[in-house]
C-alpha positions in Angstrom: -8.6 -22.3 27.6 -6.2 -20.2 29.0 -4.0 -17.6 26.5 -0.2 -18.6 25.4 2.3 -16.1 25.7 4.2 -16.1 22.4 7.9 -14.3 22.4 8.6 -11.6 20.1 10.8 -13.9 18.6 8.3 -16.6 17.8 5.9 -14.3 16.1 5.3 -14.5 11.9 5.6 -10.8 9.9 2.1 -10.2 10.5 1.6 -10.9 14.4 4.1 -8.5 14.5 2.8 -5.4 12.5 -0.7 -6.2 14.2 0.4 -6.3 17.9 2.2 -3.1 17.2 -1.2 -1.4 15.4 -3.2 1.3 17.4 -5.9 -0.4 17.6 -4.1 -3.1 20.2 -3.4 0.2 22.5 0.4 0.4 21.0 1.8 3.6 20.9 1.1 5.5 18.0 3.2 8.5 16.9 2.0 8.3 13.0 0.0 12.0 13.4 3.5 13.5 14.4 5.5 12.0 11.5 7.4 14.9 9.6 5.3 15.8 6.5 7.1 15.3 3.3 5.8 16.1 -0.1 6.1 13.9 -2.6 4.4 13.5 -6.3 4.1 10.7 -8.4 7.1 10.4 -11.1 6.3 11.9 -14.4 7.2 11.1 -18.2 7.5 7.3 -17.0 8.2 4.8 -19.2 4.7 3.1 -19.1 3.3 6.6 -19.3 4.5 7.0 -22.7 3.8 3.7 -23.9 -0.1 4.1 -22.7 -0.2 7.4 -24.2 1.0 6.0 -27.7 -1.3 3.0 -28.1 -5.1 3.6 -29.1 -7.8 3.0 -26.2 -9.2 -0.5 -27.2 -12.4 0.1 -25.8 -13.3 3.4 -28.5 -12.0 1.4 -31.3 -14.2 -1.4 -30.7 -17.3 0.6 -29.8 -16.5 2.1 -33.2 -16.3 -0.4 -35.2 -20.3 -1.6 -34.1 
């Protein structure tokens, strides 16, 4: 069976990102990407819930 061409335009999301991946022989320019530092945000909202509730698991381990 012989292999259909599909247009760029024609291809889902996916076909896409993987006929564009380094491991098809696309070029790959990720290692020379500008470096920029970034940290995770603090005092979130779901932090400070977490941290005010009791862990579930030590009250019932207590409680046998």
């Amino acid at each position: 069976m012989k292999p259909q061409r599909i247009s760029r335009e024609q291809m889902t999301f996916w076909q896409l990102v993987f006929s564009q991946s380094k491991a098809n022989g696309a070029p790959y320019n990720g290692e020379t990407l500008p470096v920029h530092p970034w940290n995770w945000p603090a005092d979130t909202y779901l932090e400070r819930k977490l941290s005010s509730r009791p862990i579930v698991r030590e009250r019932s381990l207590a409680s046998n």
